[in-house]
C-alpha positions, 0 to 999 in steps of 0.5 A: 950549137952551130947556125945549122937551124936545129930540125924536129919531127913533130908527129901530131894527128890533129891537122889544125894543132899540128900546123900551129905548132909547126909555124910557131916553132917556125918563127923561132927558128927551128926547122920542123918537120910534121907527120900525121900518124906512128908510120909516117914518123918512124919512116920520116926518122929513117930517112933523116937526122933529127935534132929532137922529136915531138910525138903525140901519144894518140895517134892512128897506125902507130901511137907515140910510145910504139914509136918512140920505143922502135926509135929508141932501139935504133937511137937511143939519144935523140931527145923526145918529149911527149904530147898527151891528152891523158892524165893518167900517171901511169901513161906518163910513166910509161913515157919516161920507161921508153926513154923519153926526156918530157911531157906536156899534157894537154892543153898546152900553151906554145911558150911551155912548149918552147920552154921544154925544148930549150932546156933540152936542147941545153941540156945535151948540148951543153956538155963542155969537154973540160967536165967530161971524165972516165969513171971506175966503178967497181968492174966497170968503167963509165965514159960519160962522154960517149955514154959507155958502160963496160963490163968483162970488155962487153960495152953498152951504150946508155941513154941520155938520162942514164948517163947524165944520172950515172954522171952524177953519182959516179961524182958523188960516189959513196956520197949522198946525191940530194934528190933535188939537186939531182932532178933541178940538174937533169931535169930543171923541176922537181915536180912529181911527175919528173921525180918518178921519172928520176925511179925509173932510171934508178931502177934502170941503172941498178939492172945494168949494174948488177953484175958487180956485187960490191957496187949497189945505189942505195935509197937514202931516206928523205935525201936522195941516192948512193954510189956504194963502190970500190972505185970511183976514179976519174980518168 
């Protein structure tokens, strides 16, 4: 990271909570840039180039998950973590299937939510060039660098998770990658929540593989996933 100070939108509709997360992220140093509602969010994010975003999940005019799928069709990198009052897992769930990177239900205290941000912010980073490689799968190529999965010369560009996930197989192709070892790297807890998160990008990443009938991800019961494929070369 260089000394440009690292710039978050928070969206949050409680005035109160909101200020209190602002100045405390303040003091240790992030720029942080508060919105009241959806709306207000989404245009602030149009406007300027965000780090990381913040989102509460109730909000007025437009609530979190709207906001962060319209962000995500335009950017589908930038970090989100999701602040909720709700306990329910499928509205977490549903975080994780718009791409979002972590939650915190609340409440929260601000040290958690530090926590959270710094491992993110580690995380994407922190990539060193020396790990970066270029994958054959089967009929695909995968960089891991720019997050671009070809087919047929037709190209995607893959979210973070998705391509740190992929990273993993691809480097452990026709070999067993431990569920833990795969959740405590991408996403530093094995806790439940983040467990289901790690399905849904599995099942994400079966659906952009499926064009090539010899490369599948196979459940293997009580460790964790396999790369099946014909190719697995590094670049």
């Amino acid at each position: 990271m260089t000394d440009e100070k690292v710039k978050i939108l928070l969206c949050e509709d409680d005035e109160n909570l909101g200020m209190l997360l602002r100045e405390y992220l303040q003091t240790k140093g992030y720029d942080v840039d508060l919105q009241p509602d959806g709306e207000a969010g989404f245009k602030a994010f149009s406007r300027s180039k965000y780090d990381l975003c913040i989102f509460d999940v109730m909000m007025p005019k437009k609530d979190g998950f709207t906001l962060a799928a319209d962000i995500r069709s335009t950017n589908s990198e930038v970090p989100i973590i999701f602040l909720t009052a709700k306990s329910m897992k499928e509205d977490i769930l549903q975080g994780f299937k718009l791409g979002a990177d972590d939650y915190l239900s609340k409440p929260f205290s601000m040290e958690e939510l530090l926590y959270r941000i710094e491992s993110i912010l580690r995380r994407v980073n922190g990539k060193k060039t020396k790990d970066v490689v270029v994958y054959n799968i089967g009929a695909f190529t995968f960089d891991a660098q720019k997050q671009l999965l070809t087919y047929d010369g037709d190209s995607k560009k893959l979210t973070t998770k998705e391509s740190e996930l992929l990273n993993l197989l691809a480097a452990n192709a026709n070999n067993i990658l431990e569920r833990n070892f795969a959740l405590k790297t991408i996403w530093v807890d094995d806790n439940y929540f983040n467990a289901r998160s790690m399905d849904v990008y599995i099942t994400k990443l079966r659906k952009l593989l499926k064009d090539d009938q010899n490369v599948a991800i196979i459940n293997i019961h009580g460790k964790g996933y396999k790369l099946i494929t014909p190719q697995a070369k590094e670049e």
